[in-house]
DOMARKE-748757 format. One record per residue (C-alpha): x, y, z; residue in three letters. Coordinates in nm, 3 decimals, always signed. Example, Ala and Ser with C-alpha at 12.3 -4.5 7.8 and 13.67 -1.06 7.14 Angstrom:
+1.230, -0.450, +0.780, ALA;
+1.367, -0.106, +0.714, SER;
REM end
This chain:
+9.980, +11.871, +9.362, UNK;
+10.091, +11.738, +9.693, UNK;
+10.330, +11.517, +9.794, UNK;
+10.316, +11.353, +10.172, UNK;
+10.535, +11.106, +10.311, UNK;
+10.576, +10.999, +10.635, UNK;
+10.770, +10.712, +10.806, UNK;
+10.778, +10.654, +11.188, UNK;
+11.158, +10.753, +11.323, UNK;
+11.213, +10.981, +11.103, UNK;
+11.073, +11.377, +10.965, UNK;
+10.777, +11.409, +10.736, UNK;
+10.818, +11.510, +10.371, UNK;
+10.489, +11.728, +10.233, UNK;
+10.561, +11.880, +9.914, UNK;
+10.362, +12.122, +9.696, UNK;
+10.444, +12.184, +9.366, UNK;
+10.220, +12.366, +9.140, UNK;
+9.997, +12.077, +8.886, UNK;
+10.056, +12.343, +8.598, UNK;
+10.391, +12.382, +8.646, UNK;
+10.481, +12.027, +8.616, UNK;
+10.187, +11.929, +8.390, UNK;
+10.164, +12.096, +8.105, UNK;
+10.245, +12.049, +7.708, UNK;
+10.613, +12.137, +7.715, UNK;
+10.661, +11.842, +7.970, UNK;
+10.416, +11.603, +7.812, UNK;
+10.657, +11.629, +7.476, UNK;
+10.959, +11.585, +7.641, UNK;
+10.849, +11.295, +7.825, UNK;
+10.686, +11.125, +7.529, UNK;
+11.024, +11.142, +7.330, UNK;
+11.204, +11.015, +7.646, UNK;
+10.960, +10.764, +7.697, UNK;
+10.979, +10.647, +7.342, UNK;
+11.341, +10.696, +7.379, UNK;
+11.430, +10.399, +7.647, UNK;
+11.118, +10.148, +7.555, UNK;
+11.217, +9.847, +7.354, UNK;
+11.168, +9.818, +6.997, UNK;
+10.882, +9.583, +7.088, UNK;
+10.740, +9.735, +7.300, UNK;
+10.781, +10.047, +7.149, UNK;
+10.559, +9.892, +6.886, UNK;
+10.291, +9.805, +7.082, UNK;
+10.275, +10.148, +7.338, UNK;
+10.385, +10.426, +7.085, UNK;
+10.263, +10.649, +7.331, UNK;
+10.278, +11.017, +7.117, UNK;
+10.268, +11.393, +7.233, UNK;
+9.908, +11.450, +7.146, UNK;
+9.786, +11.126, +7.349, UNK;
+9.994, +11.282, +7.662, UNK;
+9.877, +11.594, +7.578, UNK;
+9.493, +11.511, +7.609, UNK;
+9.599, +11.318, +7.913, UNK;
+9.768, +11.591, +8.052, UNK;
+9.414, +11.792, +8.022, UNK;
+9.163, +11.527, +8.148, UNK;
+9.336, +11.555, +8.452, UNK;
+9.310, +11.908, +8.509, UNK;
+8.973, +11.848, +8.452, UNK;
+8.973, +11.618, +8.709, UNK;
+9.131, +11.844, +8.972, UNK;
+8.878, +12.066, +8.911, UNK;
+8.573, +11.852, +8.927, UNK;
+8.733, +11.641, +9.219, UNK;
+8.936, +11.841, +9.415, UNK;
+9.038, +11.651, +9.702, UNK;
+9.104, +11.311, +9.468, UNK;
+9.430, +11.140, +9.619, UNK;
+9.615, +10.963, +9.298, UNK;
+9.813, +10.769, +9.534, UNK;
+9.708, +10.684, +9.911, UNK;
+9.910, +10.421, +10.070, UNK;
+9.962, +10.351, +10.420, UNK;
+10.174, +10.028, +10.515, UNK;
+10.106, +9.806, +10.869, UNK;
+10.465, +9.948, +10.951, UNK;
+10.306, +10.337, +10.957, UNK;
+10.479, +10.440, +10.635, UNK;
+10.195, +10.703, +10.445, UNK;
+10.267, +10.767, +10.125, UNK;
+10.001, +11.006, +9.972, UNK;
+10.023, +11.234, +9.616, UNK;
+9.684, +11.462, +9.600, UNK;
+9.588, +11.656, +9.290, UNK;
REM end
């Protein structure tokens, strides 16, 4: 994964962190229970997003990397200059 920022008058950020590292099932539990954790009781109700949902998630888009491997999940560039783009 990359991570590229960059706003006239001031330095670049670009950022690469490994997918696996931050993708994987240890991460998709924790952030299921904090999810779940800090939704409202109804919403909770009506998201109830659970580990093996992220999980599956988590895997379709490694698949993705690998079938597209130059897919940007963000690109965003502003009429000020400001680029903002995360690439799996």
């Amino acid at each position: 994964m990359r991570i590229y920022v960059k706003t006239p008058g001031s330095r670049t950020i670009n950022i690469a962190l490994p997918s696996r590292l931050i993708l994987n099932n240890l991460t998709a539990t924790i952030g299921t229970k904090q999810i779940n954790k800090y939704l409202g009781e109804s919403t909770q109700k009506e998201v109830a997003l659970s580990s093996n949902e992220a999980r599956r998630l988590i895997k379709l888009i490694h698949q993705l990397k690998k079938k597209y491997p130059d897919w940007y999940v963000v690109d965003i560039e502003s009429a000020d200059g400001e680029i903002v783009k995360i690439k799996l």
